[in-house]
N, C-alpha and C positions, 0 to 999 in steps of 0.2 A: 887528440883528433885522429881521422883516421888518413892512413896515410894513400901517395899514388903508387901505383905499382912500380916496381922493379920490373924489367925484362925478364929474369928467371920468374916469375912467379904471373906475368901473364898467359901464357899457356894453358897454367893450371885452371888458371880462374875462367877460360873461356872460354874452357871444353867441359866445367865443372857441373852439374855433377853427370854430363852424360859421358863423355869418353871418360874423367877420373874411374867413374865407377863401373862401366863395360872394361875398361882394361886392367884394374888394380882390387877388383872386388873378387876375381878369381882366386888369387894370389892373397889371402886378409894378411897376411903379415910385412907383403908390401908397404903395406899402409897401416902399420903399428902408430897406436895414438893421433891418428888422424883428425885434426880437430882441437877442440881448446880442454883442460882441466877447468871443470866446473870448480868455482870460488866459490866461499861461504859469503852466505846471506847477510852473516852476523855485521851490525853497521853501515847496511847498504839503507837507504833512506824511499819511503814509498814515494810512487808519483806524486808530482808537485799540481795542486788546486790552486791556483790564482784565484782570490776572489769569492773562496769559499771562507775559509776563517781569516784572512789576512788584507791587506788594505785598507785605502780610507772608509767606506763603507759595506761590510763580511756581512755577506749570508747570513753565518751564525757566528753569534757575538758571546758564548759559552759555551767552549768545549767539552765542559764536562759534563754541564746538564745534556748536550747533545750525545754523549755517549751512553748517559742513563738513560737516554730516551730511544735510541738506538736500540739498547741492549733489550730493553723489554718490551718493544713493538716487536725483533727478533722472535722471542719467545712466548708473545703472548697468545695461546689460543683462541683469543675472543679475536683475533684479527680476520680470522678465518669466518666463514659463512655458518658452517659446521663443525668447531672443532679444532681448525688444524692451522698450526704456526707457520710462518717461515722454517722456526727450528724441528718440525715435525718431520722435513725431509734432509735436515744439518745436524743431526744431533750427536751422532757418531764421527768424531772426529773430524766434523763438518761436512759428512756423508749420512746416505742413510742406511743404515746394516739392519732393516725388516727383512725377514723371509718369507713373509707370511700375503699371500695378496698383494704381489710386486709382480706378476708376468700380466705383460700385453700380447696375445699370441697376436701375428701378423704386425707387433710393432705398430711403425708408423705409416705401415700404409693397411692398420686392421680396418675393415669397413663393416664386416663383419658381425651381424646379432650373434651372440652368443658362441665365438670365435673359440675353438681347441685346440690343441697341439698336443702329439702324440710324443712321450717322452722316452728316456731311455730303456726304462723298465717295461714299456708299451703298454702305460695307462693313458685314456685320455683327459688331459689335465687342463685347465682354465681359470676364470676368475677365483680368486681365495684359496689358491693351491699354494702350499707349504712345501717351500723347497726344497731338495736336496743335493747332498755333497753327489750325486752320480747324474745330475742336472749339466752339470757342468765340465767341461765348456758347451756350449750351447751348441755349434756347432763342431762335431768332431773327426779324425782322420783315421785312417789305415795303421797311419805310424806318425804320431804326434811332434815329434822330432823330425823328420824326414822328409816327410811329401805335403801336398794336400787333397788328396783323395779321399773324399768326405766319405765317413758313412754314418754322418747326421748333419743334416743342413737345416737351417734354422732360423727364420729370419723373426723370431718371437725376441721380446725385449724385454729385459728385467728392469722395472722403472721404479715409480714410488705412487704408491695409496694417497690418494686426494678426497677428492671432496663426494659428496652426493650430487651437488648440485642442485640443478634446479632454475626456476627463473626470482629475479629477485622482485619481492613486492613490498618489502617495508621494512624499519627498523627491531628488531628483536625486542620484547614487552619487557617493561621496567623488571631488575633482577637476572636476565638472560643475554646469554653470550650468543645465542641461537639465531640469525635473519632470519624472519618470514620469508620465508619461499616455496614457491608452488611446486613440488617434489613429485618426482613419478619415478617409476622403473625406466633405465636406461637404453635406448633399443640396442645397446652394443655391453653394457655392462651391467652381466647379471646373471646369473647361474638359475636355471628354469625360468619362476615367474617371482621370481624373488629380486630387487635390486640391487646392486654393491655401490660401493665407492669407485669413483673414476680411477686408472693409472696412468701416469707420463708416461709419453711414448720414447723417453730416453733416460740413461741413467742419470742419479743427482751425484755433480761436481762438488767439491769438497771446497767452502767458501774461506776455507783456513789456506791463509797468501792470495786469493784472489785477486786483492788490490791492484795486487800487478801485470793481469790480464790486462792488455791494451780493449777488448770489447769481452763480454760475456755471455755466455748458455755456447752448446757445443758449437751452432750454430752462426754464432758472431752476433746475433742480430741484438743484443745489449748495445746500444753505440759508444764509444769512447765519448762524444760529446752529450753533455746532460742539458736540455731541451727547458727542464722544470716541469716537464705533466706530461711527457712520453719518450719513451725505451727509442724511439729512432733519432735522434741527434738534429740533423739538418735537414733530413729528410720529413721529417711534420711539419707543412706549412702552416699549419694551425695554432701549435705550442705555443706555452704562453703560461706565467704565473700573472696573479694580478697585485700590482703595486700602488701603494699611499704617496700620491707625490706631496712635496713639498707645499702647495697650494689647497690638499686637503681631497684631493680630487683623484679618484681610481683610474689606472688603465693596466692593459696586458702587455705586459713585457717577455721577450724570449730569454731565457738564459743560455749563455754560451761556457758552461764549465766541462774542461777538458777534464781526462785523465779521470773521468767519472762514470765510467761506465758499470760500475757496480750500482750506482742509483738510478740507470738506465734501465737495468733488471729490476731492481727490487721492485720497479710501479709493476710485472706481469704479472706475478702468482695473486697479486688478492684480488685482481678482478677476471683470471683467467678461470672456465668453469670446469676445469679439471682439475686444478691445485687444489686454489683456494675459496672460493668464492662462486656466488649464483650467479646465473647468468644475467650481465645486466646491470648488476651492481657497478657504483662507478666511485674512483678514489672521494670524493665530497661525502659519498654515502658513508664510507667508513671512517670518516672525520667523524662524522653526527654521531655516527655508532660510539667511537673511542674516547671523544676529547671530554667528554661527562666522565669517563670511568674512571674508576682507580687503577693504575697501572698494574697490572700483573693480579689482578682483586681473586681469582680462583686458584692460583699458584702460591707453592711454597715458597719463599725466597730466601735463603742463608744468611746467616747475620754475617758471615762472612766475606760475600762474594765482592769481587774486586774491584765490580764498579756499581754494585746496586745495593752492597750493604749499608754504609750510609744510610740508605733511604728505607732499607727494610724494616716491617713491622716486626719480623725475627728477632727473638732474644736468643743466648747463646742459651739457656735452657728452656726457652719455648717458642719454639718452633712456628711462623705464623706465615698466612698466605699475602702475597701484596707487597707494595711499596707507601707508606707515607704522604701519597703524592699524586698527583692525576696526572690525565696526559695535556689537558689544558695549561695547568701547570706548568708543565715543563716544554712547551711548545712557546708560551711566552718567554718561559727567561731563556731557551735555548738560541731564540733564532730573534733576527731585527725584526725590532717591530712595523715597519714599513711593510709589512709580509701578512700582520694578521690584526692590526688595530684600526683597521674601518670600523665605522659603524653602520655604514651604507650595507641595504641588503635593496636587492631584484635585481642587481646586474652579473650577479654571480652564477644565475639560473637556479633551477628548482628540483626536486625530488619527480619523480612521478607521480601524475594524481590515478590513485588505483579503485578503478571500481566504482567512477563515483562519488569518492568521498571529499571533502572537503579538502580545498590546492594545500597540502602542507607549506610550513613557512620557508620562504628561498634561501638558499644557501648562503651562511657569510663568508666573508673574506678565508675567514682561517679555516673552514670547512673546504672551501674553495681551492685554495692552496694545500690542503692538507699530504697530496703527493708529495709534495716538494717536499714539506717536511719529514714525512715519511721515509722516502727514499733516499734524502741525503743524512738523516738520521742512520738510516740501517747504513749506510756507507761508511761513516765515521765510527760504526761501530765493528764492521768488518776491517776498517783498516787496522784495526787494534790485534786483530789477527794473525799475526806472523810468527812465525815457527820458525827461528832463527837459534836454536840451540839443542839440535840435535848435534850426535858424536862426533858428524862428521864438522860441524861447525866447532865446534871448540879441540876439533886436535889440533894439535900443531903441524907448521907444514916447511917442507924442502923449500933450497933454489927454485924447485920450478913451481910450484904451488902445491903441492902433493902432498896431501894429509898424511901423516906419519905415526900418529897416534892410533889410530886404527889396526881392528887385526890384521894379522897376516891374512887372511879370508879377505878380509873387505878391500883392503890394498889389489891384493890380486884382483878382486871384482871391480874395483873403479879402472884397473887395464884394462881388460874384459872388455868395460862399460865401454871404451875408449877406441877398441881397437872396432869393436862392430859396427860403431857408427853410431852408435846411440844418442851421445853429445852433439851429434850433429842438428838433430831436432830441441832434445831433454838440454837445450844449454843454460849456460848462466846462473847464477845463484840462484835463480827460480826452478832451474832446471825445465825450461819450455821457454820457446822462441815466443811465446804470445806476451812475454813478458815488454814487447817492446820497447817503452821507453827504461826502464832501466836497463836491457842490456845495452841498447844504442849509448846512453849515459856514461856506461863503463869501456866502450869503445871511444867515445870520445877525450876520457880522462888516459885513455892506453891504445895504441894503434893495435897493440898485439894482445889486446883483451880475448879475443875467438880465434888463435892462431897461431902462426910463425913465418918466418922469413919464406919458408917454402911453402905454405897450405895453410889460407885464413877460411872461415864462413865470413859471406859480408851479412854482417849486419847495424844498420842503421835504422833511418826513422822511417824508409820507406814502411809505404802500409803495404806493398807488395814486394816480391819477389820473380825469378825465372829462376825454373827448375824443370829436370825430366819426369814425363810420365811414361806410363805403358804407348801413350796414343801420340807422342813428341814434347818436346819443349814449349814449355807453356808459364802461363804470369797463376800467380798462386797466392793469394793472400797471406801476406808475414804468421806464422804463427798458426796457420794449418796445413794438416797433409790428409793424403788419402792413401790411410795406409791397407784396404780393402779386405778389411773384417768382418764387413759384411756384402754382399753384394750391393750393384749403385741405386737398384732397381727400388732396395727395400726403403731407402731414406735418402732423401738427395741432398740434406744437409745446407754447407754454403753455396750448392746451387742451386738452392731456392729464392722465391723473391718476398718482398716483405710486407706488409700492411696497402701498399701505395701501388704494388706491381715491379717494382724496380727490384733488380737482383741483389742479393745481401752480399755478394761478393763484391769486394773491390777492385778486384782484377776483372772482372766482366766490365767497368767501369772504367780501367785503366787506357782497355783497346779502343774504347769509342772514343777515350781522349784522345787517343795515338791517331785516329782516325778522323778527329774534327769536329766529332759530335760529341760540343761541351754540353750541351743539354740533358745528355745521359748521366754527367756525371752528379749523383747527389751525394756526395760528402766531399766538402770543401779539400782535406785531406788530399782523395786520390792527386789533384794535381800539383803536390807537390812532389811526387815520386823522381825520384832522380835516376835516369837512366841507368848512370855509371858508380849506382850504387844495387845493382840487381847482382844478384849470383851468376846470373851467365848472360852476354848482352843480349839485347835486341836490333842493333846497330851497330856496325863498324865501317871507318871510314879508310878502306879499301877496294881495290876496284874489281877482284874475283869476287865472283858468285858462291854465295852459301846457299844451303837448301832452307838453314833455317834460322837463319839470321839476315834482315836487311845489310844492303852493302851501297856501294855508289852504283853500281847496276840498276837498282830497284828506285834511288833517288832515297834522300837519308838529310840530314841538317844539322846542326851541333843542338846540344840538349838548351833549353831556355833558365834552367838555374846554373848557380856557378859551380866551377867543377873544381871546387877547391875539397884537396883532402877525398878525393874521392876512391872508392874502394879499387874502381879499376878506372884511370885513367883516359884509358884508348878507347873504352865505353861510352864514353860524354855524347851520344849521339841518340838519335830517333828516326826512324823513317818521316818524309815527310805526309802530308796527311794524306794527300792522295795518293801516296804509296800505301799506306797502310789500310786507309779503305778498299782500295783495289784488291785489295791482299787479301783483308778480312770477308769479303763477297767475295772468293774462292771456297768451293764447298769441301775441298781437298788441302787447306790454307795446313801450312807447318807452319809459319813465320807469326803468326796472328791468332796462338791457341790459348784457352785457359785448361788450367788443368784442376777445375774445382770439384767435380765430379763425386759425390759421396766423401766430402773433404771436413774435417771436423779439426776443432780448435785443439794443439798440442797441448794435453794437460800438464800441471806439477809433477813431480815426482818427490815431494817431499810428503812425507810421512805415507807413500804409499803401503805401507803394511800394514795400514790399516782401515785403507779408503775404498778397498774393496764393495761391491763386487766392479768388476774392473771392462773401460773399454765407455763408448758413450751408448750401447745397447745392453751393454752390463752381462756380458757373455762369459766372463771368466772370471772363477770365486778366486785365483789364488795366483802368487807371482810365480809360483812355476809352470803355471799354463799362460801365462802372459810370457815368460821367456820362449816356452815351448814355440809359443805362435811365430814370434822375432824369428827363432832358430833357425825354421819350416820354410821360411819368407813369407808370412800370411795365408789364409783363407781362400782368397778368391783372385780373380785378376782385372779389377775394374781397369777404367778406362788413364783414370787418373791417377791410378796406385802411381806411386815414388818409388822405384824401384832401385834407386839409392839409397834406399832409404830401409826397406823392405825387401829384403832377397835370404833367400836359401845358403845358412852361415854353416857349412858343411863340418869346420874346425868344433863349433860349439856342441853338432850334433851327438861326436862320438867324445864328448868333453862331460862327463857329469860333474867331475869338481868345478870345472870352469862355467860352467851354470849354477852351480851351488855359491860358488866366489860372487856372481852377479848379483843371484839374489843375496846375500848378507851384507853385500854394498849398499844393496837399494834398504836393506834394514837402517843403514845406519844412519839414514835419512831421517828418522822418527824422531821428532822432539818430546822428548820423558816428560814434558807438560803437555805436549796433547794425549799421548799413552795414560796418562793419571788425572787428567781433566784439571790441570792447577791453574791457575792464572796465567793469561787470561783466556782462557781456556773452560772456565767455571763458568756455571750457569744455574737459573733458578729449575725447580720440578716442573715434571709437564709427563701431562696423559695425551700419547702417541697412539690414536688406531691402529689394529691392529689386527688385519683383513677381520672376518666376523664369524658369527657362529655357525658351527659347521664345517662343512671343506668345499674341494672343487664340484662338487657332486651335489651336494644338495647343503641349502641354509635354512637357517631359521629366521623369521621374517617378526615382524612386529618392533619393529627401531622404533623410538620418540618419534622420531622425524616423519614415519607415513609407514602404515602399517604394512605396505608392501615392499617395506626396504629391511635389509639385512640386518639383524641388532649386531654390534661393535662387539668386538674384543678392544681391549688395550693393553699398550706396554707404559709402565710406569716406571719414569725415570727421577731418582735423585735428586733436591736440590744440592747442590756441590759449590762448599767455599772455595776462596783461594788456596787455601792449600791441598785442594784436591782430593782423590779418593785411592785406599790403601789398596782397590783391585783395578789392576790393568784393564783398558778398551782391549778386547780381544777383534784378531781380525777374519774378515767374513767369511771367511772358508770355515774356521770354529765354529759356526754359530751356526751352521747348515748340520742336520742329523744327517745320515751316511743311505 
């Protein structure tokens, strides 16, 4: 558990990180090892589901058929409107490494018909431009190491190839993985009068270890709570699966499974019309589409593969497309049948009647539910994803955790890692703070899991934090920072708000608690946050005046949970409400700030050498321009940057071994089964678009899909057994020509 402070170590914790790091950041060898030794993953256990496979009556009642069923909704391209998988933007490493018709210029705020951006070489370059190694970093400086004085600024986005589009009008004709949909050239995406494929206006995250993201996408808005039929948790007051009760009789039920936010994501992409899917489309429509099909029926599947061999039509010498098995199939025996054995149909609702034609038949139960199934399928099959035996996990380690088995290089780069602060964000066996409940887990099993007698990080189960920005000390959601790599202006990230209006931040949520107004707050969550479990307080119950902390001055109250075990003791406290709404209507407020501002989710750092291209706007092909940026202190200077966190490391600048030593540390992170694709890691084939004919300049038109859209390239990838393949995943900087 964690423990209360000592007197020596209040201090630290309550000027941390704004006077630690204004006074001991000058000086980095002051502050050698600052922070905890990252532990191995190896044996750490994912977040715990209540209620999903366990108790008297489990969601799914077949583990295993729910992972086969998982693994090939995953990769199956019929799931897609056009084409394209979940695994079409995961396939690399559980990233996607196209170079081909991956730039958004203007990113996330393109509005833009027909949007260019003028590159290094001064071509101008757009949809279906094939990238290159002098691309990068997107935006660049004077002296890469040294300053930021850009002389290329850039606010364009390296993302991933989706869909066409379109609106949706019906189910694809017997034999076709195709939906009918009403398809035109894109008023924003498309080179002349030729149409393309959509791109994400952010890069794709690497879904190997996700699990242990407390919420998911950069932007948080995956909720940790899984609803059963939408990505926002508590905040859908409409959610609902529909359940068979005991009396024979239907109603909607909400689910309440924590620690689930990867099935929170998976409902976006197949009805989002940029990924995956036409517009309009809705999860029941691709129930109808799937549950007739043969799982995987255009794909090769290895007689080998780790969880779908079994079921493959694959011989070890002939080779065949598909599973054995349909998705009906495997949606009965995977899950309770209180979920999909109605036989009632018209209260499930209906299809569209398009055009006229006669009302197609109303959706049943299992079509109905088919989200749930879907999503907590790909969940269960994402959790099988962890990379827990890289080098750095199986050396052996010192008294103090310290991997020993490593080279001299990598040892020296985990001090490195140590001394700049890096562990400060990248902690934990996950190596990222958004790892939430397992690090909190591991603090509770060790007080001194993130720490030492003299300098801990707190972390617990708060869903926020207080930390410094550029603009003051401010509430920050656990597991993001603003590290200001782009400017605020181009993408506002977690300070956006969500489907409902409400802010995706929880710290925007935190202060209107602080302030009185429970009604703001939509996830049950934020009120559980424990004062005197923040990194620097909000409250102290003293009677001098802070600038940016309440005090007895301002009016303050003991915190309403208990303060047992709490990270800083003397913290136990909050303004009281009308303190802090007084506070918060000051337009000048220091005591009442958030610091969410262009703030994005701390990714892994495992297997980063291969998860490339790197950053959530995908601005740098290679880790030594991801160092370079650290070195520099960033990019820009938003409002919210962490400048604890991000500063100008002057010792690393004129250090090139000691940048070399970092990155062979962060190599060492690679688990040799995602580098080889082995178990489970293996996957079936799949044809990956792959921008189209032509370049940025002009295509060629006449697609299947409507003669004024782009015809496809593709990349064709492997079916791969368990034991993987004899050529290594290369990382995205290789894969860019020069």
């Amino acid at each position: 558990m964690t423990r209360c402070s000592s007197p020596r170590t209040v201090l630290a914790r309550l000027f941390t990180p704004l006077a630690i790091f204004l006074t001991g950041l000058a000086a980095p060898s002051a502050l050698a090892h600052l922070g905890p030794v990252p532990p191995t993953l190896s044996g750490v256990a994912t977040p715990p589901v209540p209620g999903l496979i366990d108790g008297d009556d489990p969601i799914v009642v077949d583990l295993g058929k729910a992972l086969v069923l998982g693994k090939a909704l995953f990769w199956d391209t019929a799931v897609g409107s056009d084409g394209v998988a979940c695994a079409t933007c995961h396939f690399h490493a559980g990233v996607d490494a196209r170079t081909k018709h991956q730039v958004v210029p203007a990113g996330h705020a393109s509005a833009l018909a027909g949007a260019t951006f003028e590159g290094s070489d001064g071509q101008t370059r757009g949809y279906n431009y094939e990238l290159k190694r002098s691309d990068f970093p997107l935006n660049q400086t004077t002296s890469p190491l040294l300053d930021t004085v850009m002389t290329r600024t850039s606010n364009d986005v390296v993302g991933s190839s989706g869909t066409f589009s379109g609106t949706f009008i019906d189910q694809p004709p017997k034999g076709s993985a195709i939906d009918d949909c009403s398809r035109a050239i894109d008023p924003v995406f498309h080179v002349g009068s030729v149409g393309t494929r959509r791109v994400t206006q952010r890069n794709a995250p690497t879904v190997i270890n996700a699990v242990f993201n407390h919420r998911q996408f950069w932007d948080g808005r995956a909720n940790n709570v899984f609803n059963g039929s939408s990505g926002w948790g508590d905040r859908d007051p409409n959610a609902g699966v529909w359940v068979k009760n005991s009396d024979g009789t239907v109603s909607k039920q909400r689910l309440n499974l924590i620690n689930s936010a990867l099935a929170s994501q998976a409902l976006a992409p197949p009805v989002n019309p940029v990924e995956m899917g036409c517009e309009g489309r809705v999860h029941a429509d691709l129930g109808r589409k799937l549950l007739t099909r043969r799982a995987l029926a255009n794909q090769e599947v290895h007689w080998n593969d780790s969880v779908l061999g079994f079921y493959a039509r694959s011989k070890p010498d002939k080779p065949m497309n598909g599973l054995n098995t349909d998705y009906y199939s495997l949606v009965r025996q995977a899950f309770n049948k209180k979920y999909w054995n109605s036989t009632a149909r018209g209260q499930f609702g209906s299809p569209k009647t398009v055009n006229g034609a006669p009302a197609p038949q109303p959706y049943s139960q299992m079509e109905a539910n088919f989200g749930m199934f879907f999503a907590l399928a790909l969940q269960l099959y994402e959790t099988s994803l962890v990379s827990y035996e890289s080098p750095f996990d199986l050396s052996e380690r010192d008294e103090t955790g310290t991997p020993i088995s490593l080279s001299a290089s990598q040892i020296r780069g985990l001090e490195q890692f140590e001394n700049a602060h890096c562990n400060l964000c990248h902690l934990g066996p996950v190596f990222t703070a958004a790892a939430l409940d397992t690090n909190a887990s591991l603090v509770e099993q060790d007080p001194l899991a993130f720490g030492s007698d003299t300098f801990s990080v707190a972390v617990s189960r708060n869903v926020v934090t207080r930390l410094a920005g550029n603009k003051g000390v401010g509430i920050i959601d656990t597991g993001f920072a603003a590290t200001s790599v782009a400017m605020d202006e181009w993408d506002p990230g977690l300070g956006n708000v969500d489907d409902f209006g409400n802010p995706l931040s929880f710290a925007v949520q935190y202060l209107q608690l602080l302030a009185g107004n429970t009604s703001a707050v939509v996830d049950a969550t934020v009120a559980d946050v424990r004062p005197c479990d923040l990194q620097t307080p909000i409250a102290l119950n003293q009677s001098r005046t802070n600038p940016t902390i309440f005090t007895q001055t301002d009016g303050i109250q003991p915190q309403s949970q208990s303060s047992d075990h709490c990270f800083n003791s003397l913290a136990a406290f909050v303004p009281t409400p009308a303190a802090a709404a007084a506070e918060l209507a000051k337009p000048e407020t220091k005591k009442m700030l958030h610091i969410i501002d262009s703030a994005f989710k701390i990714p892994t750092l495992r297997n980063i050498e291969l998860t490339g291209p790197y950053m959530h706007n995908g601005s740098m092909a290679s880790l030594e321009e991801v160092v370079e940026f650290y070195t520099r202190g960033g990019n820009f200077e938003g409002a919210s940057k962490q400048f604890g966190f991000v500063f100008p490391q002057s010792q690393l600048a004129f250090d090139e071994q000691g940048r070399t030593d970092i990155i062979n540390f962060l190599k060492s992170l690679t688990d040799e089964r995602v580098r080889y694709q082995r178990a489970p890691f293996d996957h079936p084939a799949i044809r990956i678009p792959y921008g189209h004919v032509g370049d940025h300049t002009a295509l060629e038109a006449g697609n299947g899909l409507g003669s004024d859209l782009a015809q496809d390239e593709f990349l064709d990838i492997a079916a791969v057994g368990a034991d993987g393949m004899p050529t290594p995943l290369a990382p995205f900087a290789d894969l860019l020509d020069p």
